[in-house]
C-alpha positions as CSV (number, residue, x, y, z in Angstrom):
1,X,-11.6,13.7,-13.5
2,X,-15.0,11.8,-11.6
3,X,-16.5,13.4,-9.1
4,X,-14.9,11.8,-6.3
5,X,-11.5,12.9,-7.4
6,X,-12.6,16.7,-8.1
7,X,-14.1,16.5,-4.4
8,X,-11.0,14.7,-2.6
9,X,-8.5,17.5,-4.7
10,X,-10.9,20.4,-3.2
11,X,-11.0,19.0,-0.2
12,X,-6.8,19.0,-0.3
13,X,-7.2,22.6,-1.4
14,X,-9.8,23.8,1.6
15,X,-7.6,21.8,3.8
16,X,-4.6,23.8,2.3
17,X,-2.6,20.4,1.6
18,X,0.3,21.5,-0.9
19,X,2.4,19.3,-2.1
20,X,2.1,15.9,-1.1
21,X,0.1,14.3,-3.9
22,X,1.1,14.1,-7.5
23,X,-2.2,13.9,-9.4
24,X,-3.0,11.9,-12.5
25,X,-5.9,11.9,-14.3
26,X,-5.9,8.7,-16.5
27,X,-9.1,10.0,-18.9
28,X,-10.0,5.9,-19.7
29,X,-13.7,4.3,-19.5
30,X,-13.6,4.4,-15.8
31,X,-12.5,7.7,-15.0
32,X,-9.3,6.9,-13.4
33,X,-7.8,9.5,-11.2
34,X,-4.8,8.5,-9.1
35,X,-3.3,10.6,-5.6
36,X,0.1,9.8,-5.3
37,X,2.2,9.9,-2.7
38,X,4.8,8.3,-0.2
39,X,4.4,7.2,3.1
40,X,6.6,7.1,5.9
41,X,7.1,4.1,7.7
42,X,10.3,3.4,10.0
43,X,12.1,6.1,7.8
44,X,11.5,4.1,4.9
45,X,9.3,5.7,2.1
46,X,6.8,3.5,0.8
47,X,4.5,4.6,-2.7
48,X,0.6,5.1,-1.6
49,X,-1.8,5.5,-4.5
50,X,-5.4,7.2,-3.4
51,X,-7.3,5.8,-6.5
52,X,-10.8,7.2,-7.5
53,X,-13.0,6.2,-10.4
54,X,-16.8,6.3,-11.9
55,X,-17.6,3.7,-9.5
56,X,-18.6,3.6,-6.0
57,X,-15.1,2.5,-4.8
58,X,-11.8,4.3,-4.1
59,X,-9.0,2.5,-2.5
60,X,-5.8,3.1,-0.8
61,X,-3.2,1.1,-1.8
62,X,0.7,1.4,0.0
63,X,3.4,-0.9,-2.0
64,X,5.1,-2.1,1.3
65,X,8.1,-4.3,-0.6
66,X,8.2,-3.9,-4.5
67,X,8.9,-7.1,-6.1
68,X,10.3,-9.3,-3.6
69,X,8.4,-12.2,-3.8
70,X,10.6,-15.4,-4.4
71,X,10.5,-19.5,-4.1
72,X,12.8,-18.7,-0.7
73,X,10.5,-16.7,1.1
74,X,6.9,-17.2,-0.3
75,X,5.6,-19.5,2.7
76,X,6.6,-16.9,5.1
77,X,5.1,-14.2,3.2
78,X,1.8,-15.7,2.7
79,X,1.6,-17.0,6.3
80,X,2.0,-13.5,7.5
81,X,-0.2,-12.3,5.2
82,X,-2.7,-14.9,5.9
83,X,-2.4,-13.9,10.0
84,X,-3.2,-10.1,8.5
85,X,-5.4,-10.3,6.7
86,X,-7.7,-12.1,9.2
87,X,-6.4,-10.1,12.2
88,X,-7.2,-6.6,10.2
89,X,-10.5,-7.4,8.6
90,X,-10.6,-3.5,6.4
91,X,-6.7,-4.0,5.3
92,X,-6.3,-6.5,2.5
93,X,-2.4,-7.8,2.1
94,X,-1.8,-9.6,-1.0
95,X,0.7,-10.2,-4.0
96,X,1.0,-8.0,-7.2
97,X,1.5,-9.9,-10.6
98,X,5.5,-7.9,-10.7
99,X,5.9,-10.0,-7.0
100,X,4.9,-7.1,-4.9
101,X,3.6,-6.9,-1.5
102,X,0.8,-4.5,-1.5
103,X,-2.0,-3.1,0.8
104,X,-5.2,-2.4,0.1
105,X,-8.3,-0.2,1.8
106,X,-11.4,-0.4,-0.4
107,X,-13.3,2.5,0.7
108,X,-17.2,2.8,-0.4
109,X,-18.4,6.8,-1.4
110,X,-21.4,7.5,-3.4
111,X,-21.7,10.8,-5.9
112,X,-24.1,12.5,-3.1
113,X,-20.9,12.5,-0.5
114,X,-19.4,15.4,0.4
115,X,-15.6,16.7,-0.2
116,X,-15.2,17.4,3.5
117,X,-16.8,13.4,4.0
118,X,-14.3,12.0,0.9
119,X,-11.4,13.8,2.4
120,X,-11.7,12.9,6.5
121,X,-12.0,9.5,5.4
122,X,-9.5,9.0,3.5
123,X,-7.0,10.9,5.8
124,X,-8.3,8.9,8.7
125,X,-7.4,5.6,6.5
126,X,-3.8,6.6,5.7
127,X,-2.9,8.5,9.5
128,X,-4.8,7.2,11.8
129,X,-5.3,3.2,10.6
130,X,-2.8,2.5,7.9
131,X,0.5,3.8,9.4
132,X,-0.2,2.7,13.4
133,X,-0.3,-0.7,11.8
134,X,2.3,-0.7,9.1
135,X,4.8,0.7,11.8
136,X,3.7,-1.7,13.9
137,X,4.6,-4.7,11.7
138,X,6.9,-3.1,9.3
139,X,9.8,-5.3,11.0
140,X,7.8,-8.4,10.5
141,X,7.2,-8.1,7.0
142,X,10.7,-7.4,6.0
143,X,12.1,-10.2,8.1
144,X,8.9,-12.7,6.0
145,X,10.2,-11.1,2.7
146,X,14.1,-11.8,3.3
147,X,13.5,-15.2,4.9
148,X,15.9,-16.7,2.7
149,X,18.7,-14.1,3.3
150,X,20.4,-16.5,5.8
151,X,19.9,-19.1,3.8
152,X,21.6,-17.7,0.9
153,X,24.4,-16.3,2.4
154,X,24.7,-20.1,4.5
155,X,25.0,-21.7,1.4
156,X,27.6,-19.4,-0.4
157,X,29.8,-19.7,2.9
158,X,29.5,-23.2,2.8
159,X,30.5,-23.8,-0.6
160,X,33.1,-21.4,-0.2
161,X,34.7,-23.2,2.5
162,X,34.0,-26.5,0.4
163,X,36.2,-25.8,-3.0
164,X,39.0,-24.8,-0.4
């Protein structure tokens, strides 16, 4: 495990937080370590990853719609993306290679920084940043990702009504 990850699990320990992250400890080149959790948002549960390596970065990453990206709703999606992105300079929306819809905090710590520092930030990232604006827009994002819904079911009514 780097020395980020051993300070962020301590600082989970002194802060007596049981229970909500599933730790694992990839042992590759980097260092990998990965927090894992799930994140409440309008009652739905989305996956958050705290991910710590050798260097200087961690990030927090929330998969907010696992692969739904389609030909149907793309252009919507990336619009409100787009608007996001520029409107929330620190959160990063973009698309996974498996379609997914996933947000990103970069997060910059050097070896010198405390446990206490590593942990307060990235709890402030996740309560007090992330979820205020995921709630926020949760509705939005869902309605970009089934754009096509309508469409769909449109189109099988139609040719429903057609062969009778």
């Amino acid at each position: 495990m780097n020395s980020k990850a051993e300070k962020f699990k301590a600082y989970l320990e002194e802060k007596k937080i049981e229970g909500v992250f599933q730790i694992e400890d990839r042992k590759d080149e980097m260092e990998v370590t990965l927090f894992s959790s799930r994140l409440d948002i309008n009652g739905n549960a989305l996956p958050v990853l705290v991910i710590f390596d050798r260097s200087n970065f961690a990030t927090v990453r929330v998969i907010v719609a696992p692969k739904v990206m389609s030909e149907e709703n793309q252009l919507e999606v990336f619009k409100l993306m787009d608007s996001y992105n520029r409107r929330f300079k620190l959160l990063k929306y973009y698309i996974d290679e498996a379609g997914s819809l996933i947000l990103d905090i970069s997060l910059i710590f050097g070896d010198d920084d405390s446990s206490e520092k590593i942990g307060e930030i990235v709890y402030a990232m996740l309560l007090n940043f992330i979820t205020p604006r995921l709630t926020e827009s949760y509705k939005d994002i869902m309605r970009a990702v089934w754009a096509s819904a309508p469409r769909k079911e449109q189109e099988t009514a139609g040719e429903a009504e057609s062969k009778e």
